[in-house]
Every structure is written in structure tokens, then in C-alpha cells.
Backbone atoms as SQL, in Angstrom:
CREATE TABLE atoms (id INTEGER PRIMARY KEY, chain TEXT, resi INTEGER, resn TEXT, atom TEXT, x REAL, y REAL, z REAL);
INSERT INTO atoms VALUES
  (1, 'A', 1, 'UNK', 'N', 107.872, 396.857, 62.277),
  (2, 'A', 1, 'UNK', 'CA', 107.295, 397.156, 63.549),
  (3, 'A', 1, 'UNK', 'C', 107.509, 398.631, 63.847),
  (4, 'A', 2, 'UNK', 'N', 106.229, 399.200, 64.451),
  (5, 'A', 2, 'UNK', 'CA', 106.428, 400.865, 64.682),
  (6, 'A', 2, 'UNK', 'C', 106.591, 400.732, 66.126),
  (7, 'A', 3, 'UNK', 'N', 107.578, 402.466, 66.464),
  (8, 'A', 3, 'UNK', 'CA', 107.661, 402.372, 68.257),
  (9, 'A', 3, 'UNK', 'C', 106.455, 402.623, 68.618),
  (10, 'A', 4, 'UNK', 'N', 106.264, 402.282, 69.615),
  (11, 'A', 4, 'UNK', 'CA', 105.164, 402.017, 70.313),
  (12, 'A', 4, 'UNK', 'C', 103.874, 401.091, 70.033),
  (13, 'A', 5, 'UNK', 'N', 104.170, 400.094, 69.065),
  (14, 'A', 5, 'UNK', 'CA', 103.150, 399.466, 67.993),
  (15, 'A', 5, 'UNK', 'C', 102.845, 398.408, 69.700),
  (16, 'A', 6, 'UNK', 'N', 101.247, 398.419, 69.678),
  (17, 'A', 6, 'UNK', 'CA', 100.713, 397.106, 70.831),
  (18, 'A', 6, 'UNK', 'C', 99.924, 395.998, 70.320),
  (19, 'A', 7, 'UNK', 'N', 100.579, 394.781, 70.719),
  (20, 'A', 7, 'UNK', 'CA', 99.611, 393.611, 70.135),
  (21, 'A', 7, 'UNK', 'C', 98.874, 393.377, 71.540),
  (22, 'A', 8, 'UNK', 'N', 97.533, 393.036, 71.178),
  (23, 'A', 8, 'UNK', 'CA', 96.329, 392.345, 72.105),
  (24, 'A', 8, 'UNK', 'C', 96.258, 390.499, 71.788),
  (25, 'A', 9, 'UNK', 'N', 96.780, 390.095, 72.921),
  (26, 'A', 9, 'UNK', 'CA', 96.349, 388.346, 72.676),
  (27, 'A', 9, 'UNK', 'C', 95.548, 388.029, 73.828),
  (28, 'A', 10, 'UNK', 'N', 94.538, 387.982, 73.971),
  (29, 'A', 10, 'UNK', 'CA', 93.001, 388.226, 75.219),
  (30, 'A', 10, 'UNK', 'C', 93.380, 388.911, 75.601),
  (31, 'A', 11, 'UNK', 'N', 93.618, 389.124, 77.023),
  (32, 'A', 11, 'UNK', 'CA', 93.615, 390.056, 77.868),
  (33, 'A', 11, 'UNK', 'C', 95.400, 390.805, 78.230),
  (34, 'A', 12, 'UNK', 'N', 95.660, 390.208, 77.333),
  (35, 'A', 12, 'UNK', 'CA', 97.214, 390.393, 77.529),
  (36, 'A', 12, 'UNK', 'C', 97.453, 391.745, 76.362),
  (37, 'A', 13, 'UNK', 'N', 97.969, 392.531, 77.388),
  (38, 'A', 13, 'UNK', 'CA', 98.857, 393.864, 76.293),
  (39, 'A', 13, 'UNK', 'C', 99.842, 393.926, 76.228),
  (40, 'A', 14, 'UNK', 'N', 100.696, 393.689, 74.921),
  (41, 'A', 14, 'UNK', 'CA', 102.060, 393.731, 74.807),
  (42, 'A', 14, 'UNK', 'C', 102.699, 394.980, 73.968),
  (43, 'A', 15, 'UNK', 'N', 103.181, 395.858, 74.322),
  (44, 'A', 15, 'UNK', 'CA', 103.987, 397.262, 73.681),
  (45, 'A', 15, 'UNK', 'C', 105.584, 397.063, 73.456),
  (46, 'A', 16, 'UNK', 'N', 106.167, 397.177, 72.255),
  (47, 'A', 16, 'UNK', 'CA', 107.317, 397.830, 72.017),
  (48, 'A', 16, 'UNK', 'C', 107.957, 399.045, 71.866),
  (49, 'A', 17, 'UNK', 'N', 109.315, 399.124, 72.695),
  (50, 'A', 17, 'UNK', 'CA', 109.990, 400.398, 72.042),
  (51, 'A', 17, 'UNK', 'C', 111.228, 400.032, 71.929),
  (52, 'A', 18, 'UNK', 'N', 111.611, 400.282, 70.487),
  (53, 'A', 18, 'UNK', 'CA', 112.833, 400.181, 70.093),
  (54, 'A', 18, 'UNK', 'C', 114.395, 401.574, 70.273),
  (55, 'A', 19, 'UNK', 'N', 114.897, 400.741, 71.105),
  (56, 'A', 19, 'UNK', 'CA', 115.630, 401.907, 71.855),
  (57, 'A', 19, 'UNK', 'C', 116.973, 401.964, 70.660),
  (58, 'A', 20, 'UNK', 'N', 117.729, 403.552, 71.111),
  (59, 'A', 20, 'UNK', 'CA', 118.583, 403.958, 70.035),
  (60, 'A', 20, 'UNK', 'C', 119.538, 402.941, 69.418),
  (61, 'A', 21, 'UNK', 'N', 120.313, 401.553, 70.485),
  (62, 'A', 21, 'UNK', 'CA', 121.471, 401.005, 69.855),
  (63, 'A', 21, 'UNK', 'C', 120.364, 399.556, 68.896),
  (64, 'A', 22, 'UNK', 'N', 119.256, 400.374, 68.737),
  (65, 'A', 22, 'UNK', 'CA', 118.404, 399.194, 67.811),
  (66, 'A', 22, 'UNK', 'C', 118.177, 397.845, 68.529),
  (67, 'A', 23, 'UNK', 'N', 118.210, 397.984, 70.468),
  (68, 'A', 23, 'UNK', 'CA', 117.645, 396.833, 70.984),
  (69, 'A', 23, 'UNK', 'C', 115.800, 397.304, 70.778),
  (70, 'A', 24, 'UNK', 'N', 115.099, 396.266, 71.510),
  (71, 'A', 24, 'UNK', 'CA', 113.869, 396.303, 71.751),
  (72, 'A', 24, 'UNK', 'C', 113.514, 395.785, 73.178),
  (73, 'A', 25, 'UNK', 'N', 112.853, 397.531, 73.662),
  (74, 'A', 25, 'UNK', 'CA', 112.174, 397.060, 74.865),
  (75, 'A', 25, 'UNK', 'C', 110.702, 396.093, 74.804),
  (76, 'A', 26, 'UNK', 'N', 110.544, 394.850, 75.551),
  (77, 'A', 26, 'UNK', 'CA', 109.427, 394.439, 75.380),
  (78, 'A', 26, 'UNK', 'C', 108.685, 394.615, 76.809),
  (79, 'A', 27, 'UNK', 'N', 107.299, 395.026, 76.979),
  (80, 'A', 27, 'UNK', 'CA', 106.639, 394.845, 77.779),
  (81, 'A', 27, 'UNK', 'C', 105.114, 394.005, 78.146),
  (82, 'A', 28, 'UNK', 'N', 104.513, 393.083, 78.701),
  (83, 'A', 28, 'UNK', 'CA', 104.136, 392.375, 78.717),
  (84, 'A', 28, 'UNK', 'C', 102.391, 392.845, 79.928),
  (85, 'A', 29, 'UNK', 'N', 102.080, 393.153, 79.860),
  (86, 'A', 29, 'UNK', 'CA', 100.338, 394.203, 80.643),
  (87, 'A', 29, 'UNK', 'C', 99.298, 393.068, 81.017),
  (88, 'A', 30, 'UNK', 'N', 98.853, 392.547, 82.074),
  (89, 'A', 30, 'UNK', 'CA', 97.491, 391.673, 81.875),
  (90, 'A', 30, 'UNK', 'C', 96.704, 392.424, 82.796),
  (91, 'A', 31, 'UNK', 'N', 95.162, 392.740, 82.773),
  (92, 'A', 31, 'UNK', 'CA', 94.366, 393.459, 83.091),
  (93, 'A', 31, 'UNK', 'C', 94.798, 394.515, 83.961),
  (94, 'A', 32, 'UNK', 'N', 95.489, 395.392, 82.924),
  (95, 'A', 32, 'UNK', 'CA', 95.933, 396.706, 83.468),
  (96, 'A', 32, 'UNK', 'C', 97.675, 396.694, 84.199),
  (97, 'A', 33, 'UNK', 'N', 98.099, 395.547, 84.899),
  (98, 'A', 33, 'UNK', 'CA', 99.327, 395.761, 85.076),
  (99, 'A', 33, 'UNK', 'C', 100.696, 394.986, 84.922),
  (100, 'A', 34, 'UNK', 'N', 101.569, 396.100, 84.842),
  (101, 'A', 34, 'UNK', 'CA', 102.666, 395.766, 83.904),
  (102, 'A', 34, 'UNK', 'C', 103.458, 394.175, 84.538),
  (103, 'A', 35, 'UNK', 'N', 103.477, 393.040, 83.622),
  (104, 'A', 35, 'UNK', 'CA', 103.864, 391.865, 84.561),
  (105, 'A', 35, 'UNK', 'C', 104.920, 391.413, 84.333),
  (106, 'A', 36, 'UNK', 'N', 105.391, 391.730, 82.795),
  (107, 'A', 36, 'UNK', 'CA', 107.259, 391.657, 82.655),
  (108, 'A', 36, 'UNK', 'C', 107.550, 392.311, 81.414),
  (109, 'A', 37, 'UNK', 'N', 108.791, 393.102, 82.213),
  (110, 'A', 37, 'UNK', 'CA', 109.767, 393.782, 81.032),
  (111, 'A', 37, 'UNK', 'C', 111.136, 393.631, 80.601),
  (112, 'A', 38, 'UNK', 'N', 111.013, 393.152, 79.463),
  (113, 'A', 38, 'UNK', 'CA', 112.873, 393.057, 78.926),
  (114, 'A', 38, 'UNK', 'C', 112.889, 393.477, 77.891),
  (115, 'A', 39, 'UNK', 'N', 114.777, 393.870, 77.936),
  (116, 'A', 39, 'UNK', 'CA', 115.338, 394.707, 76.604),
  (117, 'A', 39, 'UNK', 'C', 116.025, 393.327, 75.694),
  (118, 'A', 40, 'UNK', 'N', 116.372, 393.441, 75.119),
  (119, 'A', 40, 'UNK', 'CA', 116.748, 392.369, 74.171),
  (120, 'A', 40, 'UNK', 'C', 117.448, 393.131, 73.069),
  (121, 'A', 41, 'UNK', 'N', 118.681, 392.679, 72.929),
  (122, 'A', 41, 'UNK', 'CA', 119.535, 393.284, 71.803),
  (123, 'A', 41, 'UNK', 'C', 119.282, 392.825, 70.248),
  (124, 'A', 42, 'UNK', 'N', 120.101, 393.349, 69.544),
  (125, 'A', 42, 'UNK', 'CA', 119.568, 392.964, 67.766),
  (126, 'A', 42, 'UNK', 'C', 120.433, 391.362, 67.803),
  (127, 'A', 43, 'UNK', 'N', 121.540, 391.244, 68.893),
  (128, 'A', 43, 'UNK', 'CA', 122.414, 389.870, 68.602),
  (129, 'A', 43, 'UNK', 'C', 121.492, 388.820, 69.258),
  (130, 'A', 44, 'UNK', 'N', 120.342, 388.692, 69.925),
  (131, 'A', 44, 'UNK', 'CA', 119.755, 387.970, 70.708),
  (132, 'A', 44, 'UNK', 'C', 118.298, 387.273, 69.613),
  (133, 'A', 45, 'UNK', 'N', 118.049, 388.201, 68.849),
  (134, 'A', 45, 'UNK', 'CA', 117.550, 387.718, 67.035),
  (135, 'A', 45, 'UNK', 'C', 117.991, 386.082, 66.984),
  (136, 'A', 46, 'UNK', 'N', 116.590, 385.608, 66.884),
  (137, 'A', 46, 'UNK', 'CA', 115.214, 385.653, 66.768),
  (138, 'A', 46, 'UNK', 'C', 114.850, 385.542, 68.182),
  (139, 'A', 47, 'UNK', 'N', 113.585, 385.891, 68.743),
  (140, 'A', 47, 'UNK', 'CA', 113.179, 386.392, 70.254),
  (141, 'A', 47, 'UNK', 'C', 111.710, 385.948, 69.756),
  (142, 'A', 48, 'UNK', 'N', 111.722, 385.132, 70.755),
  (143, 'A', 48, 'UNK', 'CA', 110.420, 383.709, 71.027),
  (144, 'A', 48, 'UNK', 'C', 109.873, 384.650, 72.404),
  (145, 'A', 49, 'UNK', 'N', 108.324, 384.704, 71.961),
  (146, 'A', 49, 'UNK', 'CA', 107.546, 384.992, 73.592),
  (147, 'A', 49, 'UNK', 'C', 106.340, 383.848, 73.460),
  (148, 'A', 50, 'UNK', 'N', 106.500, 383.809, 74.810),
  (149, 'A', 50, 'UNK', 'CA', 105.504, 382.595, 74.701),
  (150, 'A', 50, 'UNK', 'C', 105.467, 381.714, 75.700),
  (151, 'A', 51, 'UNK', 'N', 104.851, 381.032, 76.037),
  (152, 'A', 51, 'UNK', 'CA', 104.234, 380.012, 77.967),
  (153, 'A', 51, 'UNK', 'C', 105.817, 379.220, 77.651),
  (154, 'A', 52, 'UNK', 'N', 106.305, 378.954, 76.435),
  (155, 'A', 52, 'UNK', 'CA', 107.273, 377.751, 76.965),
  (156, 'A', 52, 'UNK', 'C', 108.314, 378.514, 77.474),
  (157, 'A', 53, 'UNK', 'N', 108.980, 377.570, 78.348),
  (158, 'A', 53, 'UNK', 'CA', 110.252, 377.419, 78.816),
  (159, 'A', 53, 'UNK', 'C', 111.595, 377.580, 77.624),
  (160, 'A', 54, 'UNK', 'N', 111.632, 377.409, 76.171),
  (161, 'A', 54, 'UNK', 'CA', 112.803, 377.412, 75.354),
  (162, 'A', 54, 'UNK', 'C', 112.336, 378.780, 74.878),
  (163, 'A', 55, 'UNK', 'N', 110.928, 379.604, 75.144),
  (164, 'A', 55, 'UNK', 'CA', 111.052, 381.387, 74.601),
  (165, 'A', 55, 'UNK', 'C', 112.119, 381.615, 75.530),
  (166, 'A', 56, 'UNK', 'N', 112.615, 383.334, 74.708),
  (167, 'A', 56, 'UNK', 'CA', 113.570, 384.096, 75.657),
  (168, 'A', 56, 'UNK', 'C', 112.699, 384.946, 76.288),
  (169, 'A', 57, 'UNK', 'N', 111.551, 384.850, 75.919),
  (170, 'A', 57, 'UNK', 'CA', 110.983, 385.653, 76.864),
  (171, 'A', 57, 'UNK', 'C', 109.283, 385.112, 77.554),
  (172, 'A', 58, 'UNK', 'N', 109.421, 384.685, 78.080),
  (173, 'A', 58, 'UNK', 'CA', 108.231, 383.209, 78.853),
  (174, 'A', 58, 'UNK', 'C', 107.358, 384.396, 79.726),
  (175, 'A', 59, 'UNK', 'N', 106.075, 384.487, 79.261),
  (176, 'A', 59, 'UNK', 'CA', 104.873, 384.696, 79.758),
  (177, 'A', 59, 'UNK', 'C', 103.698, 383.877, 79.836),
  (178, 'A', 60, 'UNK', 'N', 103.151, 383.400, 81.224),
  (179, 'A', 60, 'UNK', 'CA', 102.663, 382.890, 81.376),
  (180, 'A', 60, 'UNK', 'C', 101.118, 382.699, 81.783),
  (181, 'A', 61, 'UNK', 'N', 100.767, 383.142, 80.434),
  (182, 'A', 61, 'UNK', 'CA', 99.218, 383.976, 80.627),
  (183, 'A', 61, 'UNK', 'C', 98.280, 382.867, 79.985),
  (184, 'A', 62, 'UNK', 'N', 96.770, 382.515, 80.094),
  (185, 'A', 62, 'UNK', 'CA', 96.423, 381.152, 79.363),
  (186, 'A', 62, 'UNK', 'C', 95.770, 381.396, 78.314),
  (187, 'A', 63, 'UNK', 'N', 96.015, 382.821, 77.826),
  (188, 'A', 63, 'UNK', 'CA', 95.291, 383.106, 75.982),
  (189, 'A', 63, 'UNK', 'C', 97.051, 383.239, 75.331),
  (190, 'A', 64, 'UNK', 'N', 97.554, 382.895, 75.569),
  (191, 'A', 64, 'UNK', 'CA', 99.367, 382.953, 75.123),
  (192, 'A', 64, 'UNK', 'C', 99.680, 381.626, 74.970),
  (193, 'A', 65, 'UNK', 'N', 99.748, 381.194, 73.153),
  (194, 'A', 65, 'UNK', 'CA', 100.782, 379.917, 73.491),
  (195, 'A', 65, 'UNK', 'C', 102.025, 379.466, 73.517),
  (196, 'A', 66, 'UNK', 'N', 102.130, 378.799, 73.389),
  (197, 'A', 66, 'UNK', 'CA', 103.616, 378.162, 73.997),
  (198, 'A', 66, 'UNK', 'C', 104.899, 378.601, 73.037),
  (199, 'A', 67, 'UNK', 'N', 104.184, 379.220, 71.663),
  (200, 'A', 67, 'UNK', 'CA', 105.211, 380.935, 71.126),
  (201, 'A', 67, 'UNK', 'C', 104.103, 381.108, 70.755),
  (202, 'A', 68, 'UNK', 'N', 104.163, 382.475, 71.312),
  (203, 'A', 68, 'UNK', 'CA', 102.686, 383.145, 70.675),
  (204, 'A', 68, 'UNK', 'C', 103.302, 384.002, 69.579),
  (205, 'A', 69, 'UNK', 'N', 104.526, 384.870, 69.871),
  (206, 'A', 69, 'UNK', 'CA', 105.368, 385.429, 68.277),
  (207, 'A', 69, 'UNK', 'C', 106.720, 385.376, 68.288),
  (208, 'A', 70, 'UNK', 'N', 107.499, 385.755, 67.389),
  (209, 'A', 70, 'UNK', 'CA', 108.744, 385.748, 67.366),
  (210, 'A', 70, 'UNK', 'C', 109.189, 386.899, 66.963),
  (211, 'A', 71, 'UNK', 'N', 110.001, 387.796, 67.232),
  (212, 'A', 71, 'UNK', 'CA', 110.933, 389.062, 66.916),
  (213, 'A', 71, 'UNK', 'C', 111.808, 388.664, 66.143),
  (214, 'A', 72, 'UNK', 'N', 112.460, 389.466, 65.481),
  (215, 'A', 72, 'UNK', 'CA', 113.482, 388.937, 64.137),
  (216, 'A', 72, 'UNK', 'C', 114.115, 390.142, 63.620),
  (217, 'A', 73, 'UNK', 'N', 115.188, 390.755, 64.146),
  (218, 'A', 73, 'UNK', 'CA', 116.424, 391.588, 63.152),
  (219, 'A', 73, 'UNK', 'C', 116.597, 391.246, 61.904),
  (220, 'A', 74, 'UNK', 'N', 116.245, 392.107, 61.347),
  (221, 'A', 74, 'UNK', 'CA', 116.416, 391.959, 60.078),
  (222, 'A', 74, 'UNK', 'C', 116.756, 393.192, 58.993),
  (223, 'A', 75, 'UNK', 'N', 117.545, 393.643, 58.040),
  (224, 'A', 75, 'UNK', 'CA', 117.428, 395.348, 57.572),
  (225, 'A', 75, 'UNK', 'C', 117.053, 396.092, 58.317),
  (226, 'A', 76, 'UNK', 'N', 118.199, 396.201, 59.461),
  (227, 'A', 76, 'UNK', 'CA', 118.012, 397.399, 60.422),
  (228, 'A', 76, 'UNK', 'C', 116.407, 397.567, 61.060),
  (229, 'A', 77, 'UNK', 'N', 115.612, 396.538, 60.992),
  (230, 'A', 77, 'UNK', 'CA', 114.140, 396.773, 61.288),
  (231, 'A', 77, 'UNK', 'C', 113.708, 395.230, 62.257),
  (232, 'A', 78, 'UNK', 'N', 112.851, 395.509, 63.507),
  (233, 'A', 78, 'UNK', 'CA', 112.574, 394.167, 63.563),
  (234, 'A', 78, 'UNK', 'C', 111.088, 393.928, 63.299),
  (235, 'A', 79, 'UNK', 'N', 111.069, 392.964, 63.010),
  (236, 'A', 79, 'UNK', 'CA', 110.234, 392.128, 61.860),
  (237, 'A', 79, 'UNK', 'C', 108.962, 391.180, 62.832),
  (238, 'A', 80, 'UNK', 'N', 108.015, 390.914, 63.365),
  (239, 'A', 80, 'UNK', 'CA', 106.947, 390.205, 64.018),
  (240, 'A', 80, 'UNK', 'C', 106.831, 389.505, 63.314),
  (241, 'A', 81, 'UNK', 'N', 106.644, 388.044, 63.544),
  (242, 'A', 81, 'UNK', 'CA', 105.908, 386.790, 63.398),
  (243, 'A', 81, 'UNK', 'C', 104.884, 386.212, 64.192),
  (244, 'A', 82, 'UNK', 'N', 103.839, 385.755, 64.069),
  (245, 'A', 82, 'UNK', 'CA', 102.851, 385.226, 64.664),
  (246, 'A', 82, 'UNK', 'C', 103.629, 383.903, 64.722),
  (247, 'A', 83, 'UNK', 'N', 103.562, 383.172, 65.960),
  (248, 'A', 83, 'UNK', 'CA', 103.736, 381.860, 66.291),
  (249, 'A', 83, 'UNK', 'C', 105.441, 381.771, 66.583),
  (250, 'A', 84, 'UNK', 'N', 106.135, 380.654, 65.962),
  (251, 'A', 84, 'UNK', 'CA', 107.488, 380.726, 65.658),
  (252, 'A', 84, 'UNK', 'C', 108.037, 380.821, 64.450),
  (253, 'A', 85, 'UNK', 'N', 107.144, 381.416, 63.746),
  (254, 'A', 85, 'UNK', 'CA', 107.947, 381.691, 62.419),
  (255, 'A', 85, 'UNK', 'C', 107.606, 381.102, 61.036),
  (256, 'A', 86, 'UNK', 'N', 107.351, 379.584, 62.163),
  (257, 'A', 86, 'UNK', 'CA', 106.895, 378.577, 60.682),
  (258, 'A', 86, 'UNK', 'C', 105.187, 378.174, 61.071),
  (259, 'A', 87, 'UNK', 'N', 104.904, 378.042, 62.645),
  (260, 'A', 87, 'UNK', 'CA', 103.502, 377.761, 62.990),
  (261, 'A', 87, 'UNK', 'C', 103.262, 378.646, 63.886),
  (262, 'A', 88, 'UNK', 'N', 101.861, 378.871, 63.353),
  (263, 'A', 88, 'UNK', 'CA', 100.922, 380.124, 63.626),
  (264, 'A', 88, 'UNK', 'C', 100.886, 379.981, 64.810),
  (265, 'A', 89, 'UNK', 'N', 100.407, 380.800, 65.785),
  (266, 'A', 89, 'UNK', 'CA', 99.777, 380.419, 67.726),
  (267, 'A', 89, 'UNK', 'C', 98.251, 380.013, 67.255),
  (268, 'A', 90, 'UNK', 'N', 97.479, 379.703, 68.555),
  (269, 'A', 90, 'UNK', 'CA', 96.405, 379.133, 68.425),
  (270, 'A', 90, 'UNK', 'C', 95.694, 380.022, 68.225),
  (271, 'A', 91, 'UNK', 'N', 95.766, 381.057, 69.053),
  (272, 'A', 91, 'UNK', 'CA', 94.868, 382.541, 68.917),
  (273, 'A', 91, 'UNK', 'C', 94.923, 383.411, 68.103),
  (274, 'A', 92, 'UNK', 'N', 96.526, 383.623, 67.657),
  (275, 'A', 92, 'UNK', 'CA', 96.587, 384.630, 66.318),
  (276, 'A', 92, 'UNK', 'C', 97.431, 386.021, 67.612),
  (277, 'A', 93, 'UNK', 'N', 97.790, 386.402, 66.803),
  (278, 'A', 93, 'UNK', 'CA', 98.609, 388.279, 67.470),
  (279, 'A', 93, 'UNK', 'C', 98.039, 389.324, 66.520),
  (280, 'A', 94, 'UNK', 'N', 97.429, 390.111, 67.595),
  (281, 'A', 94, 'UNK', 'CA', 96.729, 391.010, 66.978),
  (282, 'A', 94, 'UNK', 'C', 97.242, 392.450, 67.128),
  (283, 'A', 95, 'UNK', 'N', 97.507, 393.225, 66.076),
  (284, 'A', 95, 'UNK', 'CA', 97.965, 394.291, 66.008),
  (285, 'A', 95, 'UNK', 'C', 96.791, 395.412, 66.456),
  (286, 'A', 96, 'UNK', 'N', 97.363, 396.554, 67.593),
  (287, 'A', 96, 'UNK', 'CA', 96.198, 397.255, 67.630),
  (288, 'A', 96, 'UNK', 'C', 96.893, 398.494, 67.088),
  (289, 'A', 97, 'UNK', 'N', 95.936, 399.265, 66.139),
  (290, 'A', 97, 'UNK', 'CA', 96.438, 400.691, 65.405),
  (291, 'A', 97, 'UNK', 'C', 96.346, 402.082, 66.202),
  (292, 'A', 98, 'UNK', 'N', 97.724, 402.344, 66.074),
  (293, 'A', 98, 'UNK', 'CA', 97.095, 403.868, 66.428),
  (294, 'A', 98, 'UNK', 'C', 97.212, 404.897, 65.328),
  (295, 'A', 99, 'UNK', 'N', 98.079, 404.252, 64.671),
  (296, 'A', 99, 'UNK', 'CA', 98.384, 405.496, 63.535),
  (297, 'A', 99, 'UNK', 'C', 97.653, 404.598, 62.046),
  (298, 'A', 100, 'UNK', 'N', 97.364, 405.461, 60.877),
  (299, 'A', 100, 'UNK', 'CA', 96.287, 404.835, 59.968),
  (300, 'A', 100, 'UNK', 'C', 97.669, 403.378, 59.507),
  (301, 'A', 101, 'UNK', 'N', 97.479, 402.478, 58.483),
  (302, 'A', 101, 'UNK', 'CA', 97.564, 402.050, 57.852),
  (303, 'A', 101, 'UNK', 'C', 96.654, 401.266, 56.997),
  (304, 'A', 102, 'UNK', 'N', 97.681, 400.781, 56.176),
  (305, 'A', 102, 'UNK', 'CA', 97.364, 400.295, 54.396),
  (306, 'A', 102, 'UNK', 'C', 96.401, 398.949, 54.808),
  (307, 'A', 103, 'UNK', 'N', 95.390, 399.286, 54.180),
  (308, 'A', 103, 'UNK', 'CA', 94.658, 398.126, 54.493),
  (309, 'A', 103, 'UNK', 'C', 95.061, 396.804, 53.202),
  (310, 'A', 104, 'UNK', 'N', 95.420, 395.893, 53.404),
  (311, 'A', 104, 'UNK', 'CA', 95.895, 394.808, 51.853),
  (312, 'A', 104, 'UNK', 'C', 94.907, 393.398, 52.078),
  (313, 'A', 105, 'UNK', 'N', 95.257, 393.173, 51.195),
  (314, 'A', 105, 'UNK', 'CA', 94.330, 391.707, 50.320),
  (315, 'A', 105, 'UNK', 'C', 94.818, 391.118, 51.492),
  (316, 'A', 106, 'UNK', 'N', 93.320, 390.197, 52.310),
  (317, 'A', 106, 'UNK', 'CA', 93.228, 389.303, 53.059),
  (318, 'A', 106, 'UNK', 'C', 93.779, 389.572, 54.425),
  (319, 'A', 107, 'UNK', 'N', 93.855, 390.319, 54.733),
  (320, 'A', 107, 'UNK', 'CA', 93.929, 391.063, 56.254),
  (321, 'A', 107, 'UNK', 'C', 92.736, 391.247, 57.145),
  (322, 'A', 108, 'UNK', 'N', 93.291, 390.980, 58.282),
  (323, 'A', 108, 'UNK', 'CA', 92.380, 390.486, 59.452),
  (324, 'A', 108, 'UNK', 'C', 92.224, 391.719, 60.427),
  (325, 'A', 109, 'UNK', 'N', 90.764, 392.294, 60.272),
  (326, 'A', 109, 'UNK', 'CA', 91.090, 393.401, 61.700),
  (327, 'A', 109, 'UNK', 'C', 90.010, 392.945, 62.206),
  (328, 'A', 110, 'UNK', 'N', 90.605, 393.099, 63.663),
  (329, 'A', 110, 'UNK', 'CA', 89.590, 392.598, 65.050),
  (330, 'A', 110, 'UNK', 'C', 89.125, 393.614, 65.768),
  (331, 'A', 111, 'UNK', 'N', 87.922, 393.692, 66.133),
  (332, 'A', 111, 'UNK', 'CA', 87.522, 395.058, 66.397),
  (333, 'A', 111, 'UNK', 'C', 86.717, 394.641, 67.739),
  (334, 'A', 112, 'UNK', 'N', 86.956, 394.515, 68.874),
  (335, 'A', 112, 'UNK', 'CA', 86.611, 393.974, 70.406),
  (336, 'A', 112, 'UNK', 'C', 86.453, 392.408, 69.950),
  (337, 'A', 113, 'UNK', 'N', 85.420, 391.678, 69.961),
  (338, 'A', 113, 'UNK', 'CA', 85.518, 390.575, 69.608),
  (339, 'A', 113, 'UNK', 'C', 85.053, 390.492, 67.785),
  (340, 'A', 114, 'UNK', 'N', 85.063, 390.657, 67.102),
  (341, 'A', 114, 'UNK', 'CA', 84.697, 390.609, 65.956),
  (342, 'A', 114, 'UNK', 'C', 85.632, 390.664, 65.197),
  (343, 'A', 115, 'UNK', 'N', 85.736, 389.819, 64.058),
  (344, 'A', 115, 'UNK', 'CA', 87.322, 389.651, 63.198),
  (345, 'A', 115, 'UNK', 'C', 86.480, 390.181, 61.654),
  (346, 'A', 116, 'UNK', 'N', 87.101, 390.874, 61.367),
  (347, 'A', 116, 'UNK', 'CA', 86.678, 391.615, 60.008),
  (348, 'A', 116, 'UNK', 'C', 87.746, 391.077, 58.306),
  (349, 'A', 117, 'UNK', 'N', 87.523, 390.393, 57.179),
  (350, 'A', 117, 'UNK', 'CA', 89.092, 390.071, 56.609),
  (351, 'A', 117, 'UNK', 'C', 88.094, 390.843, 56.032),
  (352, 'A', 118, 'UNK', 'N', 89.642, 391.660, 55.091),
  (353, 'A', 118, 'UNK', 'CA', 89.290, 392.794, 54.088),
  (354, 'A', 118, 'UNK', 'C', 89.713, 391.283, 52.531),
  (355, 'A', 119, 'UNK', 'N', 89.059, 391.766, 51.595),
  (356, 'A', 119, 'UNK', 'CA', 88.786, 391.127, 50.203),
  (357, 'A', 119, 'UNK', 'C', 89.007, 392.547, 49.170),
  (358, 'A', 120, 'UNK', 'N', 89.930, 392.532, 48.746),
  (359, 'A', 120, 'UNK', 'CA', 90.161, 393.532, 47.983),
  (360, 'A', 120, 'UNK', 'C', 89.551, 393.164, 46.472),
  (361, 'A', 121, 'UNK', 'N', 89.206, 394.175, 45.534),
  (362, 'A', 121, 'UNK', 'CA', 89.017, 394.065, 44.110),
  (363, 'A', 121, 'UNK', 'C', 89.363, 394.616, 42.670),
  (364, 'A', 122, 'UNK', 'N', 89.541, 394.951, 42.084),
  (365, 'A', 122, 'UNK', 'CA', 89.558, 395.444, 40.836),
  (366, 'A', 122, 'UNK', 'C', 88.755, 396.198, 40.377),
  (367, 'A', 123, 'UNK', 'N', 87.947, 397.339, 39.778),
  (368, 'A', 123, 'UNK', 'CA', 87.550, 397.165, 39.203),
  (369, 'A', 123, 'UNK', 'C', 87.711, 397.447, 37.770),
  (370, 'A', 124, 'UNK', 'N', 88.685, 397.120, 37.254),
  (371, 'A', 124, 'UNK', 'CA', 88.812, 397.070, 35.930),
  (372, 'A', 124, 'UNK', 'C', 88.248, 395.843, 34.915);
């Protein structure tokens, strides 16, 4: 995860910044304003967001499901999961870019409403 990296799940904007003692600020945006913010330490690993009541961090928006992702300490880095880890959300977490990256085999970019998967090839 990069600082300042934002996932889009409908109308919901979610931004991280990972502050110096390696917690993570999370912030939570629905049409334009900010509706909840928490810090969360690396000992609080794994960090559930999502409509239910057992996330540590419960937003209650109706394109968000009940874990829409999970945070995860891991090698000094924290790590995003779509869903809880083991099942996906209904909608998917969508990464929005600001800085370039690596496009890889079977990756999903969403571009306003339109989902694009890249198919990589060979040609050798």
C-alpha cells in the first residue's frame, strides 16, 4: 500500500496515510465529505472495514459490504485485501492511481463505470 493510495467502492472514498510509528490513518469520504477517521496501530493487525458490527472499523454506506477489505501488517508494510481475506466483497475495492504502475496478468482497471482486465502475452 502507497501513502496516500485511495480506494473508490461507489460513492465512497477511502484514503490512507501511514504515519511514522507505522500506524495507519484511515479515512472514510461519501459524496465529498469526510464521515470517519481512525488511526489504527500495526498491533491492531488485521483491520476489517466494513457495514458489520465485528469490523474495527464499521462504515455504513450501502455500496460497502459487511467487510468490504481488510488491512494486514505484515514486513514492515501493510498489505490490502478485498473482502476478509478469504471472501471477496460483493462489489470488489478499487484502487484509484495516481502514480504509474505495473500493469500484470489479469488485472482489473475501472475507469468511471467501465471495468477493463488486462490479458497479457508472449510473444515468443
Amino acid at each position: 500500500m502507497k501513502e496516500g493510495q485511495l480506494l473508490a467502492v461507489g460513492d465512497v472514498r477511502v484514503s490512507f496515510m501511514i504515519l511514522k510509528n507505522s500506524s495507519i490513518q484511515i479515512e472514510c469520504a461519501q459524496n465529498g465529505k469526510l464521515e470517519v477517521r481512525k488511526i489504527f496501530d500495526k498491533k491492531n493487525s488485521p483491520i476489517y472495514v466494513g457495514r458489520s458490527d465485528k469490523c474495527n472499523m464499521m462504515f455504513k454506506a450501502n455500496s460497502f459490504s459487511r467487510f468490504q477489505f481488510t488491512l494486514i501488517y505484515e514486513k514492515d508494510n501493510w498489505i490490502i485485501f478485498d473482502g476478509d481475506s478469504k471472501k471477496p466483497s460483493t462489489n470488489g475495492t478499487w484502487s484509484m492511481l495516481k502514480d504509474e504502475t505495473e500493469i500484470k496478468n489479469n488485472m482489473v482497471i475501472k475507469v468511471s463505470e467501465i471495468s477493463l482486465k488486462a490479458k497479457l502475452q508472449s510473444n515468443i
